[in-house]
MIBA-455504 format. One line per 4 residues: number of its first residue (from 1); their letters; for each residue x, y, z of C-alpha. Coordinates in nm, 4 decimals, always signed. Layout:
<nodes>
NUM	a	X:Y:Z | ...
</nodes>
This chain:
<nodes>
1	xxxx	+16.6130:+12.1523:+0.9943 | +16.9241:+12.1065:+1.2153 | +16.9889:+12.0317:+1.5550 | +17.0198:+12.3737:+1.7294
5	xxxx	+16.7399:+12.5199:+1.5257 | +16.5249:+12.2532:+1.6948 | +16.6878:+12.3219:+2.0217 | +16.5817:+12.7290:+1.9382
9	xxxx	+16.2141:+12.6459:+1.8258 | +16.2109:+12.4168:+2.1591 | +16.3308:+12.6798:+2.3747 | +16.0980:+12.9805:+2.2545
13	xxxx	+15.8174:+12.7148:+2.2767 | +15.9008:+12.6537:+2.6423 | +15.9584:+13.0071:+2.7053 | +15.6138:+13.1363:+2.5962
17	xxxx	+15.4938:+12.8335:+2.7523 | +15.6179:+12.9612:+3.0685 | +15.5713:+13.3200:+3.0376 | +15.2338:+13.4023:+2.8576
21	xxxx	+15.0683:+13.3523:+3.1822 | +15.2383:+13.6084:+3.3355 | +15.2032:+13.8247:+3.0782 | +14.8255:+13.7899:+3.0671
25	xxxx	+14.8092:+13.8076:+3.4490 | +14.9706:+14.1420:+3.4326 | +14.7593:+14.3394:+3.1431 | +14.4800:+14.1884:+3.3025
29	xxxx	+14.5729:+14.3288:+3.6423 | +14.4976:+14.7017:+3.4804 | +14.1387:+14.5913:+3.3320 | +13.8514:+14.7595:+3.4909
33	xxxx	+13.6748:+14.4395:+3.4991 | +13.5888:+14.1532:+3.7512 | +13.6653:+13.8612:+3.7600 | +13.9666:+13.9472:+3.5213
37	xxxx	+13.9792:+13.8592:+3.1302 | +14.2073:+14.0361:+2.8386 | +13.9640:+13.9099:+2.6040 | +13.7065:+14.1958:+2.7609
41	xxxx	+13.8677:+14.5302:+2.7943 | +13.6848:+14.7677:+2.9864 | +13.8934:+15.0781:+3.0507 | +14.2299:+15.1177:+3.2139
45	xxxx	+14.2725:+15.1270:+3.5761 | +14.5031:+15.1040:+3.8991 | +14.2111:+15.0739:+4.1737 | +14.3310:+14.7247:+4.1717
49	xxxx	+14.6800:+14.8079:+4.3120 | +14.4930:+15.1406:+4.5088 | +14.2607:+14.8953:+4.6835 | +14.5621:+14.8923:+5.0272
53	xxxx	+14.5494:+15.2206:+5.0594 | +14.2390:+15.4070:+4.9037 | +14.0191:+15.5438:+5.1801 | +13.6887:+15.3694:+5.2785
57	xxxx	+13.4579:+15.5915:+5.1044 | +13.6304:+15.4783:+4.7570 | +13.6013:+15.1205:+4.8818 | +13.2503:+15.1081:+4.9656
61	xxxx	+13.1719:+15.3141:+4.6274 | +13.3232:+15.0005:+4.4028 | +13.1113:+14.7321:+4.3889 | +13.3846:+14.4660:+4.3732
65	xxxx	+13.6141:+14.6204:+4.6467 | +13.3719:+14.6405:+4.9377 | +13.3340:+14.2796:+4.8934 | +13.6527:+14.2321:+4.9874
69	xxxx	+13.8214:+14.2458:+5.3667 | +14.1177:+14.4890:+5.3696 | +14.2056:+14.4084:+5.7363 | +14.1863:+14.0514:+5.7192
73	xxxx	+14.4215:+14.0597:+5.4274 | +14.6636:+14.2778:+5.5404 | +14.6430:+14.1122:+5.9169 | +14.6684:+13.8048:+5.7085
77	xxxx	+14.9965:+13.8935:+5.5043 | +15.1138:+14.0164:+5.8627 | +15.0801:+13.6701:+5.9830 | +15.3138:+13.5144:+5.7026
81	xxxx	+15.5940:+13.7717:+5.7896 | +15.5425:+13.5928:+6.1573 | +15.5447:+13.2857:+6.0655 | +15.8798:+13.3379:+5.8062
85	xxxx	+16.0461:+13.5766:+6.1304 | +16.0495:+13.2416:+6.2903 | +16.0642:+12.9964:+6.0926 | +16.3746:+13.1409:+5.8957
89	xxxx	+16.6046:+13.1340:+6.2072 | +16.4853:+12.7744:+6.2469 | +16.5162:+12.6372:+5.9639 | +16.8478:+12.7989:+5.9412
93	xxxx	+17.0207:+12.6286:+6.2896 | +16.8442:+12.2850:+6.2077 | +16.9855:+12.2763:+5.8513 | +17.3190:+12.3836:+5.9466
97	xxxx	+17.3647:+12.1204:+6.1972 | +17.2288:+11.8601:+5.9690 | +17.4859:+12.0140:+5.7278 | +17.7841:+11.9800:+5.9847
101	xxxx	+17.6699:+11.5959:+6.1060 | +17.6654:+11.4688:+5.7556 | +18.0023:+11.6222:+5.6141 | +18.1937:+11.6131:+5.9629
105	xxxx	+18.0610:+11.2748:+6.0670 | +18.1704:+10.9736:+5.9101 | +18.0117:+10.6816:+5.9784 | +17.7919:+10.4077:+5.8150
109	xxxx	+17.4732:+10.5294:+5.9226 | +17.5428:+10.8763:+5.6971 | +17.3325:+10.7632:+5.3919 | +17.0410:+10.6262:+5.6385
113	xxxx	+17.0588:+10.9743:+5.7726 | +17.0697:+11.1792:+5.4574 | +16.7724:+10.9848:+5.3627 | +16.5879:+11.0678:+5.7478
117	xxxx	+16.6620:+11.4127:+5.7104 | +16.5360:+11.4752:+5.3783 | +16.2258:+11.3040:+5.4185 | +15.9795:+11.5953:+5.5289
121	xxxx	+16.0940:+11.7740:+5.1928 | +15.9784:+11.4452:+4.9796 | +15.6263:+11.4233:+5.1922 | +15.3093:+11.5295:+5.0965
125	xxxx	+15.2423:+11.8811:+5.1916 | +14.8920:+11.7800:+5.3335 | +15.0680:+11.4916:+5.5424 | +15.3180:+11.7389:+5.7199
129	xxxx	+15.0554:+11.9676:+5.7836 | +14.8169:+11.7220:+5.9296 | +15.1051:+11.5236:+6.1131 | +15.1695:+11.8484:+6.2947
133	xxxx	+14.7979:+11.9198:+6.4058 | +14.6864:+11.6046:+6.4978 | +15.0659:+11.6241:+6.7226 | +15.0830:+11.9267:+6.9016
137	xxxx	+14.6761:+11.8606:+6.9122 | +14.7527:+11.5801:+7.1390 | +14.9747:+11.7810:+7.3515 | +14.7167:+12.0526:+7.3726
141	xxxx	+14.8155:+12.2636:+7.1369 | +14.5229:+12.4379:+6.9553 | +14.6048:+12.4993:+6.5812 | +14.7395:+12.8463:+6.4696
145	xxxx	+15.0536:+13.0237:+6.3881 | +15.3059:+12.8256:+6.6169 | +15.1766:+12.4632:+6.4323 | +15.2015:+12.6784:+6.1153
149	xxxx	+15.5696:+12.7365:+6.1956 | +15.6121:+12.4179:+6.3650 | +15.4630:+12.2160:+6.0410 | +15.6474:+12.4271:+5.7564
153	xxxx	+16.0197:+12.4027:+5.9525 | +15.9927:+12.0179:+5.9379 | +16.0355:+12.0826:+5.5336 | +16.1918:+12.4090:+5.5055
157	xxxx	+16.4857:+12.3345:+5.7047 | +16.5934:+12.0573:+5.4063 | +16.6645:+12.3655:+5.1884 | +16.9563:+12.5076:+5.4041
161	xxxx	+17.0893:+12.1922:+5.4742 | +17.1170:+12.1290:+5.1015 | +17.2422:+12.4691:+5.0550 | +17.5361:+12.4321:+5.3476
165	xxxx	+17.6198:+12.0827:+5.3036 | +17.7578:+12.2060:+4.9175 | +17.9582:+12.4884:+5.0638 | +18.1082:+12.2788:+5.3599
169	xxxx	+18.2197:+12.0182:+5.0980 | +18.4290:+12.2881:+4.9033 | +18.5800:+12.3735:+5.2549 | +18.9250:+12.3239:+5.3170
173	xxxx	+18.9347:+12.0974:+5.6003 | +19.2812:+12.1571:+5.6318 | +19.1984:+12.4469:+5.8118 | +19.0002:+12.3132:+6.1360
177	xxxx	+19.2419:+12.0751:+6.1260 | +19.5420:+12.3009:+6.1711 | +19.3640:+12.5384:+6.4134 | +19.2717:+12.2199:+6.6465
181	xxxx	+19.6771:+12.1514:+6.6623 | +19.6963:+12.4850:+6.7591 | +19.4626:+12.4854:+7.0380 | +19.1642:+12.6199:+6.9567
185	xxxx	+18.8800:+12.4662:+7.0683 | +18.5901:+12.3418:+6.8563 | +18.3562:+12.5701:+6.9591 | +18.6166:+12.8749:+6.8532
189	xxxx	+18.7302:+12.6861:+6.5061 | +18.3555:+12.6985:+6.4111 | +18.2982:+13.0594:+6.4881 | +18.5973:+13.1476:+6.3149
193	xxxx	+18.6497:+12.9231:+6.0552 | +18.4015:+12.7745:+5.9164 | +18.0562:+13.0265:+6.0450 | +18.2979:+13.3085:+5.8056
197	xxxx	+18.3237:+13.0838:+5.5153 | +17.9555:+12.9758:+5.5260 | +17.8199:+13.3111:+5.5047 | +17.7332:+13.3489:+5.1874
201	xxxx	+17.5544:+12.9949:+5.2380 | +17.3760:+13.1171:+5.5014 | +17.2900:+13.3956:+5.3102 | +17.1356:+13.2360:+5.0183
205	xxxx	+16.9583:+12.9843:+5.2562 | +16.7948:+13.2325:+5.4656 | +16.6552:+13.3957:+5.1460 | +16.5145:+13.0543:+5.0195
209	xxxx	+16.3678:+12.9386:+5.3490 | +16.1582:+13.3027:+5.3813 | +16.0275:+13.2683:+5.0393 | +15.9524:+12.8951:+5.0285
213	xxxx	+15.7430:+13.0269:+5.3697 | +15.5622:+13.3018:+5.2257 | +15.4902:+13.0946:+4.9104 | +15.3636:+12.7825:+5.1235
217	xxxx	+14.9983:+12.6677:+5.0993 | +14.9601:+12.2950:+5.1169 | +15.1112:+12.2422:+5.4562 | +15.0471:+12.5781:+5.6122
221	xxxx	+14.6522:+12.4818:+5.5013 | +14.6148:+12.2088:+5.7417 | +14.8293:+12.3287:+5.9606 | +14.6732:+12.6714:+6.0169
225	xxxx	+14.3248:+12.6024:+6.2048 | +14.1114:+12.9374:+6.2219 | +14.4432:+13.1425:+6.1282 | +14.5752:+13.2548:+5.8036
229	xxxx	+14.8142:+13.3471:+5.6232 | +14.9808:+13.5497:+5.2687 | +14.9108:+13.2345:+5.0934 | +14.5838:+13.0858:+5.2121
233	xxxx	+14.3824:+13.3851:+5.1687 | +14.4949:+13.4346:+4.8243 | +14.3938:+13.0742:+4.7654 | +14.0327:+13.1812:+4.9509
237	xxxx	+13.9978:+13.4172:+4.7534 | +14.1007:+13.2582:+4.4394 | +13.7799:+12.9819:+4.5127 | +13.5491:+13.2450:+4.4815
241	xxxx	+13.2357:+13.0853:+4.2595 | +13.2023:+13.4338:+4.0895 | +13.5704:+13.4452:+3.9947 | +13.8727:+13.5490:+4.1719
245	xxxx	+13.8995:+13.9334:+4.2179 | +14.1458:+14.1164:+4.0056 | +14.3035:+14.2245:+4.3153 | +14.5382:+13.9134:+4.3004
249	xxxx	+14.6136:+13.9721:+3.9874 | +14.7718:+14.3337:+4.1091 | +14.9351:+14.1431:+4.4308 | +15.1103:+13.8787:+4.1495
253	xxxx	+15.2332:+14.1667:+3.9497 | +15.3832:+14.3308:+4.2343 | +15.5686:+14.0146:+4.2957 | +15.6986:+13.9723:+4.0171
257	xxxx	+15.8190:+14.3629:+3.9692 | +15.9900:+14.3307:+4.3064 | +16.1695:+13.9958:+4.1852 | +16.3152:+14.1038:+3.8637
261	xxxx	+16.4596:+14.4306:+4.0246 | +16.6127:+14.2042:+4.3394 | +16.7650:+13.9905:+3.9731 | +16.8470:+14.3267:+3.8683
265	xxxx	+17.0009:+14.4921:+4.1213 | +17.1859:+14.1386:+4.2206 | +17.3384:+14.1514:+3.8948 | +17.4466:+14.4812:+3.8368
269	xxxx	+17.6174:+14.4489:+4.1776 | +17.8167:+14.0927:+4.0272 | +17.9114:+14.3211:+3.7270 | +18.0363:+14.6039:+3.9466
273	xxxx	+18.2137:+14.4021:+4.1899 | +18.3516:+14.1619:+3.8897 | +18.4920:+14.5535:+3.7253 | +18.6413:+14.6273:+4.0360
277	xxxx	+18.8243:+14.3322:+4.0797 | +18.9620:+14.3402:+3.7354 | +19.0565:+14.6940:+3.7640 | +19.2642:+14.6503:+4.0863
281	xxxx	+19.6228:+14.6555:+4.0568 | +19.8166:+14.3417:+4.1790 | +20.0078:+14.3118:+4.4663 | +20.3748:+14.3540:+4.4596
</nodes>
């Protein structure tokens, strides 16, 4: 056997590895049959991806449905897009001037503060979250959305700062440079030097930090108090003795469907800007 046919066997091993799950979790989201199995098939169905919007006659007629709290889930997935709405812009303005103070400040004290800043993103999610309450507890603060968003930007903010800090470090610095001899003022180099060429950045950052919101459970579980969230009361409902319902089995599929066509789309738009470029005649 050589080398790359290893590498190959390795490969499809850690593929199916990785993806059989997902597979399983998706032909098991269209089994009429609670708590979910593929093992079992009893009939194919979509109730679990009708159960947001079938009227409440349906729902009360299913005997697994009506066990389950429509409202509280939807006012509960209503709560992460809160939660992300703030926390985005956050984490956003505290990574990017983390970003600026390590690659525009040199000094001694830059590796003690790369180390400071990216703490919260090596801590224990149940530390953060408990840090915060017991915190804003102090000051008075009862637990709910604002130490949820208070507890997950201490983290999330790491990921833009990461994300800017390699984009400023391609910058030219040439540029600031030359607009300072020229007069500008700080203020008016960043907003029109350097805010332009991190866009992109800023771009990809802001993505990140929502989803590494929505996604959050650890922290946002100690943080949270009687409040809930996307991510909690999937996990609630996932520690059901009688076995989670198969309606977040329909709620993972939809994820994933709305992920690979955002992959799609993202790369079909690469390969049609990529054509376009090629296809442009040079300047004279």
């Amino acid at each position: 056997m050589t080398s790359q046919r290893l590498l190959n066997l390795y490969t499809a091993a850690f593929l199916l590895f990785m993806f059989t799950p997902l597979v399983l979790m998706i032909v098991s989201s269209f089994n009429n049959i609670s708590p979910p199995s593929v093992s079992e098939w009893r009939g194919l169905t979509g109730k679990w991806y009708a159960f947001f919007w079938m009227d409440q006659e349906a729902l009360r007629a299913d005997p697994v449905l009506r066990a389950l709290d429509r409202d509280r889930f939807v006012g509960c997935f209503g709560n992460s897009l809160k939660v992300a709405a703030a926390v985005v812009p956050l984490a956003l303005a505290m990574g990017l001037a983390g970003a600026v103070f390590l690659t525009r400040w040199r000094s001694r004290a830059n590796g003690i503060l790369w180390w400071v800043l990216l703490s919260p993103m090596l801590a224990p999610g149940i530390v953060l979250g408990l840090s915060a309450l017991v915190f804003w507890g102090r000051l008075g603060v009862n637990a709910g959305l604002f130490t949820i968003v208070m507890a997950q930007t201490t983290f999330i903010a790491g990921y833009p700062m990461l994300i800017l800090m390699a984009r400023l470090q391609r910058q030219p610095v040439e540029l600031e440079e030359a607009a300072l001899d020229l007069g500008a003022s700080p203020f008016r180099v960043f907003r029109r030097i350097t805010l332009p060429f991190l866009a992109p950045a800023l771009a990809s950052a802001a993505v990140i930090a929502f989803l590494a919101s929505m996604e959050n459970y650890n922290t946002t579980m100690f943080a949270k108090g009687g409040a809930c969230t996307f991510a909690t009361e999937i996990g609630a409902m996932a520690r059901n003795p009688n076995g989670h319902p198969p309606v977040i089995n329909a709620v993972g599929t939809v994820i994933i469907v709305l992920t690979v066509l955002a992959t799609v789309l993202h790369t079909l738009l690469q390969h049609r800007e990529g054509r376009a470029g090629k296809t442009r005649p040079a300047p004279k």
